[in-house]
Steps between C-alpha positions, in 0.01 A plus 500: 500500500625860465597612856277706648572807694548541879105473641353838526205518722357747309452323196397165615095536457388127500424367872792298625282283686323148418308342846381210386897362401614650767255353762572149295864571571423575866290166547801321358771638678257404834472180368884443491578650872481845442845489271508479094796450226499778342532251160139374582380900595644607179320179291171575659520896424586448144328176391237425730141424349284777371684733786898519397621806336554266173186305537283754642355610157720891562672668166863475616678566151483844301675814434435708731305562857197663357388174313503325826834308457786444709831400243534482208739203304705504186239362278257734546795799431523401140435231243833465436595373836299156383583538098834468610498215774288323238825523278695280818143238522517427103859400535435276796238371334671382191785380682322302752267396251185608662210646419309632824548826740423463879462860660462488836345839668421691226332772635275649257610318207677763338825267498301228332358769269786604378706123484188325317506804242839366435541180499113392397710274211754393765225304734193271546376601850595784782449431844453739753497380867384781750291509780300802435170422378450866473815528287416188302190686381733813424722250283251330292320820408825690388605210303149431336499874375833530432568108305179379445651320230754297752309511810396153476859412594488656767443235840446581887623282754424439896819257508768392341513169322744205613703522164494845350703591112545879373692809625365646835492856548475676843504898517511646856357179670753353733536830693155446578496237728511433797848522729631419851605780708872432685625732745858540640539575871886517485475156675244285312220521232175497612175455263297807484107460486228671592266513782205769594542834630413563822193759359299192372374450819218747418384230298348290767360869677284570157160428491359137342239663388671752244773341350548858339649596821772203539857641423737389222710310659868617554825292454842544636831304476595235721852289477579143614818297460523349204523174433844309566702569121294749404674822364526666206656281184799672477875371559522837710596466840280583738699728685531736221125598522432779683289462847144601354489361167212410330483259197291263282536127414295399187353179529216500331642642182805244517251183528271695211826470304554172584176368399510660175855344407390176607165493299651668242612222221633706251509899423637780674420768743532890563440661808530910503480642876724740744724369679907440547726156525545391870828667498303849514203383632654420833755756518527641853411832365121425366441424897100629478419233254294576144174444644262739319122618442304675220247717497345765251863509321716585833659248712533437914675272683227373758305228398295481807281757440253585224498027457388435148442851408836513377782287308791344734795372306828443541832483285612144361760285629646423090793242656241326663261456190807424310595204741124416525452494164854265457429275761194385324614430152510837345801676368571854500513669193621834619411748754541878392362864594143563304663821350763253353274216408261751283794696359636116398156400369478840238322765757649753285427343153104457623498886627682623117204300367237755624652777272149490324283519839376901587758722707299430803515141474883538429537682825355240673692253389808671566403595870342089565883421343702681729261422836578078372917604403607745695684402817312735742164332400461168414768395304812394764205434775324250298659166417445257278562076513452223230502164539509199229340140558654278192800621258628822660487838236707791494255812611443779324430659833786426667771583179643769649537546849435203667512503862443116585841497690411724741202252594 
């Protein structure tokens, strides 16, 4: 997503409040002794039923606060962004000999818009796999205006087969879910969770007969020793973290690689995210973590308040989907910056091809260009991996400037 700006009170219209998955999250965190991993908070807040901020039915993804959204990501910037990742898919596809594109998350189909538009001769079926019914409505509208002639292609799925064939694609999705939270005391790590503030006592006080009157319930942090081994994947020792560090483990997105690359028979894989090789990720200076939320295109770092109302991500772990991915039968094709991968895969050649569009359109391309190259914006912050299941390909992606050492 582009990053947003330091929240401004001011600006932030929308309520950041939502009782029902908050009172849900309350009853659960009872249920488990007044303590909660903040993993399982941060699963329930995004993904749970009809209430999480992604399944909740809410716009998250547009341009700009006054149409309601919160980010915005590369895709919807500019066509080109897809027209030229499309240009990496077709090789992969040919080389793999394949003929089907998994998309996992993807959003409001503007990524599948633009990668069925090109490859349409390249493929038999596209699957998407999200968990927004809300979005999935979203998707197979846009498509059916925009390709009606290709739409049939076009598949939705709940779950993922036991044998899969094709080249996945996965844009912004594994810094979407959910993480551990590790803290250093100087001494050990302890697990941090949450538990309920103190102020949702006045629940109990508020009348039964006006539910109107029961408060949102509040949530504050609450750390436990973690379990014996448990620390952050790093070859660091522990002594060079600094008493009061706060970091993320990724196990969901690790096993979510892992179960790809083992059902995955032959074809490759892309993933597109923010994020830095362990190296950086655990460097003693990032001590507060990358934990962040989104809301109406500016960004805060507590995720306790304003549950489901607002996106929580954090940055990816790339070593650790690298070894994931490795460990399970896939091989790593490269591993790059996105700014690099584009530039590799003829950014440049796609924007000289709009030399016929209007001058407006021109300047939008050229500002969506430099937000996905430049190194300020997204183009150092975002990475990019491939992997290959079968006869391993040399990248167009990853031509110039790969990075896969520093995994």
């Amino acid at each position: 997503m582009n990053r947003p700006t330091k929240l401004d009170a001011s600006v932030v219209a929308a309520p950041l409040s939502n009782h029902p998955l908050a009172t849900l999250l309350a009853h659960e965190i009872r249920e488990r002794g007044g303590w909660m991993r903040f993993e399982r908070f941060m699963e329930l807040a995004l993904y749970a039923p009809g209430l999480g901020y992604y399944s909740g039915g809410r716009r998250v993804l547009g341009h700009s606060p006054q149409d309601g959204s919160d980010f915005v990501t590369a895709p919807e910037l500019t066509p080109l962004f897809g027209e030229v990742l499309a240009r990496q898919v077709k090789q992969a596809l040919h080389a793999t000999g394949t003929r089907e594109v998994w998309e996992f998350g993807a959003g409001t189909g503007a990524l599948a818009e633009q990668l069925l538009g090109e490859l349409s001769e390249d493929i038999d079926r596209y699957t998407i796999v999200d968990l927004s019914g809300t979005l999935r409505d979203r998707q197979h509208t846009r498509l059916r205006k925009s390709h009606p002639e290709s739409v049939h292609k076009v598949v939705w799925a709940d779950s993922l087969p036991e044998q899969m064939q094709g080249v996945i694609v996965g844009n912004e999705v594994l810094d979407a879910m959910p993480v551990h939270l590790l803290t250093w005391t100087g001494s050990q790590w302890l697990e941090r969770g949450v538990k309920l503030a103190e102020a949702v006592a006045d629940e109990a006080t508020a009348s039964a007969a006006d539910p109107s009157a029961q408060a949102t319930p509040r949530f504050a942090w609450a750390d436990r020793p973690a379990p014996e081994g448990v620390r952050p994947p790093t070859e660091r020792d522990d002594a060079s973290f600094p008493p009061g560090t706060v970091t993320e483990t990724h196990g969901q997105a690790e096993a979510f690689i892992t179960t790809l690359a083992q059902r995955l028979t032959q074809g490759a894989a892309f993933f597109l995210d923010y994020g830095f090789p362990e190296a950086e990720y655990y460097h003693p200076q990032r001590h507060g973590g990358t934990l962040m939320c989104h809301h109406l295109h500016t960004s805060d770092t507590d995720p306790l308040v304003g549950v489901g109302a607002k996106d929580i991500t954090a940055h990816v772990n790339f070593t650790g989907v690298a070894l994931a991915g490795q460990d399970a039968g896939w091989e790593v094709l490269g591993y790059t910056s996105q700014g690099r991968f584009l530039t590799n895969c003829g950014l440049g050649e796609a924007l000289a091809s709009t030399g016929q569009a209007s001058t407006a359109e021109q300047i939008k391309a050229r500002g969506a260009m430099q937000m996905l190259l430049a190194e300020h914006e997204m183009g150092e912050l975002f990475k990019v991996i491939g992997f290959v299941k079968g006869t391993w390909f040399d990248a167009i992606g990853f031509s110039h400037g790969d990075r896969t050492h520093t995994l």
